[in-house]
C-alpha positions in Angstrom: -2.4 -30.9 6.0 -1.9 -29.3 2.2 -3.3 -26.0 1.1 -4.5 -27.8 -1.4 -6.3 -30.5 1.3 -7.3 -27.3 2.9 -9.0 -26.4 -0.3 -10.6 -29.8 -0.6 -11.7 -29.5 3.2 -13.4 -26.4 2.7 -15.4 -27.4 -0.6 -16.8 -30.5 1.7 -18.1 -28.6 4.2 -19.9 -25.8 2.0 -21.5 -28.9 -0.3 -22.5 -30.4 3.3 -24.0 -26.8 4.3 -25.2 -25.9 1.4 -23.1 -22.8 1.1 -21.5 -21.3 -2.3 -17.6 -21.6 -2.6 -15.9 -20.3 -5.9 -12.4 -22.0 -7.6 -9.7 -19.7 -8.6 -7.2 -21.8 -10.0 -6.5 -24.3 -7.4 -7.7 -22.4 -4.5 -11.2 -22.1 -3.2 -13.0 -19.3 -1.5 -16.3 -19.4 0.5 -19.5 -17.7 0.9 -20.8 -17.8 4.3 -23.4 -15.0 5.3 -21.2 -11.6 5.1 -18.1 -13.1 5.2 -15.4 -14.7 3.0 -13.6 -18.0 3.9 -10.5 -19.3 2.6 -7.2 -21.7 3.2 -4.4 -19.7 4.4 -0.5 -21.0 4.0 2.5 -18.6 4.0 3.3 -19.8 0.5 1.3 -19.7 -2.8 1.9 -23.3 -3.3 -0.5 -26.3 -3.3 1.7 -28.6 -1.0 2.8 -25.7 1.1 1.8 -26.4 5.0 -1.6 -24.8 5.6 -1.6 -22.7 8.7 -5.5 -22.4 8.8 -8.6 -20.1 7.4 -9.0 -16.8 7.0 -12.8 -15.1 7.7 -12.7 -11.7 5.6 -15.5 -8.8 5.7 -14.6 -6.8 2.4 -10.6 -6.8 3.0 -10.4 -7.1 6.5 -9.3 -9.7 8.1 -11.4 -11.0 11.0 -9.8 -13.8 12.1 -7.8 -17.3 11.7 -9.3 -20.3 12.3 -7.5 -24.1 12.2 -10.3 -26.2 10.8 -13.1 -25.4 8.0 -15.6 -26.7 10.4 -14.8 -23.9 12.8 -14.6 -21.2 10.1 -17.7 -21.9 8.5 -19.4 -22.4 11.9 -18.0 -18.9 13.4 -19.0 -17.1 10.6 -22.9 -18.5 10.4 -23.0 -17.7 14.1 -22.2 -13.9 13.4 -25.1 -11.5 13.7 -23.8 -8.0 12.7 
């Protein structure tokens, strides 16, 4: 999978859910409860392999995650 399929992938499952995402340039971050989801590759680059998705509070990074699914789910399932 693409960063750029990862993108797609993670737009699906916030229109399924409900949730708020936000397009900056090609990429995609999402709004789930306190944190922030987004693709992660090693490369800035649209075909570059994607490696998973990052779940962010503020700048920290909580965790990577393979699918979208799994992201968004782990993050909903947070109480803090």
């Amino acid at each position: 999978m693409t960063f750029l399929d990862g993108c797609h992938s993670l737009k699906l499952e916030c229109a399924l859910r409900n949730l708020g995402f936000v397009d900056i340039g090609w990429k995609c971050v999402a709004h789930a409860g306190l944190f922030f989801i987004e693709p992660y590759a090693i490369e800035e680059n649209p075909d570059a392999d994607l490696l998973g998705f990052n779940i962010k509070r503020s700048k920290n990074i909580i965790k990577l995650i393979p699918t979208a699914k799994r992201a968004l789910d782990f993050a909903l399932d947070q109480k803090l």
